[in-house]
C-alpha positions, 0 to 999 in steps of 0.5 A, spaced: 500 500 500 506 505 501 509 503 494 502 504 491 502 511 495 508 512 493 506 510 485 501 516 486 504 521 488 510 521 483 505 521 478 501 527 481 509 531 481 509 529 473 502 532 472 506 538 476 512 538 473 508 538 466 506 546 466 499 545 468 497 552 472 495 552 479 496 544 480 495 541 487 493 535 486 493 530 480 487 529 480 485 536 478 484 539 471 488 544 468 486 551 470 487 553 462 482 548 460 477 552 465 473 557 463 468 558 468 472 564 472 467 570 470 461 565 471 456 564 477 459 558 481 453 554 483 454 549 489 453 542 489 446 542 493 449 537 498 454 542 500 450 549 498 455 553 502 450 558 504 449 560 497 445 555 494 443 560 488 450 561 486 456 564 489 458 570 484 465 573 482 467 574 489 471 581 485 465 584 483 463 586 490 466 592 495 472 590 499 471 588 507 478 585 509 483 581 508 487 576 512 494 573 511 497 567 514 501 562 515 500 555 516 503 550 521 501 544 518 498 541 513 495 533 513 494 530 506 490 524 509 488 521 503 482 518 500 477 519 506 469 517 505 468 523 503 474 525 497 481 527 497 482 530 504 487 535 506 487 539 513 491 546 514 492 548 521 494 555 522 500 558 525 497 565 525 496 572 521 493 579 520 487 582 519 487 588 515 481 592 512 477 598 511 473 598 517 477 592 521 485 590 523 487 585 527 490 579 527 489 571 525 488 567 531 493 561 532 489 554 531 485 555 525 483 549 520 481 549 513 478 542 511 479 542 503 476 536 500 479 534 493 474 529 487 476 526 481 472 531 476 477 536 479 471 539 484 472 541 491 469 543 497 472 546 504 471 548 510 474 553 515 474 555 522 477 561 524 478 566 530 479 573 529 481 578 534 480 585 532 485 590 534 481 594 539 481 586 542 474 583 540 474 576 537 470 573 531 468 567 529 469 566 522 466 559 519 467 560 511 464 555 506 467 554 500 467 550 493 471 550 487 470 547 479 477 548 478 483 550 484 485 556 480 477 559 482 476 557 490 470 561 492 468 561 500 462 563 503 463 567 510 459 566 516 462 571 521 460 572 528 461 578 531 459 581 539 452 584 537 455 590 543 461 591 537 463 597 532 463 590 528 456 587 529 455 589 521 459 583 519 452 579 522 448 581 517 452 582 510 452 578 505 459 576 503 463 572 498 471 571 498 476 568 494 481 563 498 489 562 495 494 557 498 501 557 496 504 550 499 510 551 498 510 557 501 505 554 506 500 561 506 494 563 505 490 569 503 483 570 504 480 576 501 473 577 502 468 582 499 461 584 500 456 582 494 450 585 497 450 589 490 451 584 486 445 581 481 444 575 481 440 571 476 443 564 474 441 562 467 445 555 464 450 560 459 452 565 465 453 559 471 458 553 473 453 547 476 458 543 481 457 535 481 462 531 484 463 522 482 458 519 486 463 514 489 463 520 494 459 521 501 455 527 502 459 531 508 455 534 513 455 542 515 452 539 522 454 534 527 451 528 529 445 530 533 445 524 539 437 522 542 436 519 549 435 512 548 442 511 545 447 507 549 454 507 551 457 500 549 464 499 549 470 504 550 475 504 544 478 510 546 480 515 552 483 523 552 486 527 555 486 535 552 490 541 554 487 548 552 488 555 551 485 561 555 478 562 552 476 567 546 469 569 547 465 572 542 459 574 547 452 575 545 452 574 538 446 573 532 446 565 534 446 565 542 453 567 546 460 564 543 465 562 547 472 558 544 477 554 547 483 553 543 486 546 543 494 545 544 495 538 546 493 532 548 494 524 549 489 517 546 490 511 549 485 505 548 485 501 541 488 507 538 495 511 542 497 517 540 496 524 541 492 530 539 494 536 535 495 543 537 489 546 534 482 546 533 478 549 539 472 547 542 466 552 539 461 552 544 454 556 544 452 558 551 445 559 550 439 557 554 441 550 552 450 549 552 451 545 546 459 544 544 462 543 537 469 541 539 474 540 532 481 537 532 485 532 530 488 526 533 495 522 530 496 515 532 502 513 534 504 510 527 502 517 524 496 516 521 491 523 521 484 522 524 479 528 524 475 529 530 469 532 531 464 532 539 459 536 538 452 536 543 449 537 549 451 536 555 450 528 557 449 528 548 456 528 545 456 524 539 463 523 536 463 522 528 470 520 525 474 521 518 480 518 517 482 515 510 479 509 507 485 504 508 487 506 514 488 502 520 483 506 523 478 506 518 472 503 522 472 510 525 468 511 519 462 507 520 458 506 524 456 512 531 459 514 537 457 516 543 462 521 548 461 522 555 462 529 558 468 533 559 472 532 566 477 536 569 483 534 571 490 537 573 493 537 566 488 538 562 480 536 560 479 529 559 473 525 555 471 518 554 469 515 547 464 509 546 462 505 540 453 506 541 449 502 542 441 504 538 
């Protein structure tokens, strides 16, 4: 299996090598056979991105900002369920704008999903910190028909008692450009409040993905009361950084607690990557939304996801398909709630019984 990894990604360094524009993977077409650039991107229906009538030309819009940052790490996990997944941690970087400055918070993910059609969906979770000393959540949703044309759609939560409570009700589009070599990423973002939208077949891009693909979910998994705990499979201990809260903003009250570390022990050893963070809700109802990594001890990737109400955490794993681990992609889990303890938050996972 390593010799044919191996067979894969020299062929995909020729395909690179060959000239072809804006090349990140060996399964993507070439940017000079694309020519859908000035066209309306419209999502795949399973992954609307928050613009399910299509995502216009992010440039046609008004400025807003733009942040600029380095990246940590970047996991090629290989072929998951759900595509062709690669996960980029942010190091940190600035926010610069008009009406914002400020920095980009350490930890953030990008989860960027590649198809055979040249397609792609991502998602990312960041946090900035404005310079007078806010935080804001930003939640992008992003999709391509060709790398060289990735559009996001922003979702920003910013504290409604802020001089930026505006970004909670815009209508925003942004262009997304990774440079690997130079581990960075640039997203400018753009307000299309103003921009008519009338998607006809001859001015628009319909994404599709192969069908050999699953649906990724925009939400966790919601846990119901007669589900049981059966066997343990894995236990956690996290370390975290001092919380950023958001406060009072247009879905509830948001507060974020970083992920620096950690360990895992029971059928899976190894340890927790620094970043990611717990994006908890603390509404009438407290629910968590805790995104990670874990990195067993041979080096494989696994995406983590714990989210719900207390006494309802539902785990949902993502890990290549030929992975030792790769049974982490089926079936449903069960989480038991955060402890504290003197080195950190500990967590016991379960397999589920239904």
């Amino acid at each position: 299996m390593k010799y044919e990894r191996w067979i894969t990604s020299l062929l995909a360094l020729l395909v690179c090598a060959s000239g072809l524009s804006g090349c990140q993977s060996g399964t993507e077409r070439s940017a000079s056979a694309y020519d859908g650039a000035d066209k309306i991107l419209v999502p795949n229906k399973a992954w609307p991105c928050g613009m399910a009538e299509g995502i216009p030309v992010p440039e046609r819009g008004v400025p807003v900002l733009v942040a600029t940052m380095k990246l940590e790490q970047i996991y090629d996990l290989g072929k998951t369920p759900y595509g062709q997944r690669k996960v980029f941690v942010v190091q940190g970087g600035e926010v610069s704008g008009a009406k914002i400055t400020g920095s980009v918070m350490p930890g953030g993910l990008d989860f960027q999903l590649n198809f055979s059609n040249g397609a792609m969906e991502i998602e990312q979770l960041l946090v900035l910190r404005t310079s007078d000393g806010k935080y804001i959540y930003l939640r992008n949703a992003g999709t391509a028909a060709n790398s060289s044309d990735v559009r996001m759609v922003p979702d920003f939560e910013a504290p409604n008692a802020s001089s930026y409570s505006w970004l909670n009700t815009g209508k925003y589009a942004g262009r997304r450009e990774v440079d690997l070599a130079a581990k960075t990423m640039r997203i400018t973002v753009y307000d299309v409040s103003g921009v008519v939208l009338v998607p006809t077949t001859a001015n628009s891009v319909q994404l599709s993905k192969p069908t050999d693909v699953q649906d990724q979910s925009w939400d966790y998994r919601k846990a119901t009361a007669g589900e049981r705990r059966g066997d343990q499979i894995v236990s956690e201990n996290v370390t975290l950084g001092a919380s950023q809260s958001v406060g009072a903003m247009k879905r509830g009250n948001r507060n974020i607690i970083p992920i620096t570390g950690g360990t895992i022990r029971g059928r899976i050893t190894g340890k927790v990557v620094a970043g990611g963070a717990d994006y908890q809700n603390l509404k009438n109802s407290m629910t968590l939304d805790a995104r990670y990594l874990w990195q067993a001890s041979d080096g494989e990737v696994i995406i983590v996801r714990n989210g719900g109400s207390m006494g309802l955490l539902a785990p949902m794993f993502e890990v290549r398909v030929d992975s030792p681990y790769a049974w982490l992609n089926k079936g449903f889990y069960l989480s038991s709630n955060p402890s504290m303890g003197s080195s950190g938050v500990g967590l016991k996972f379960y397999e589920c019984l239904r």
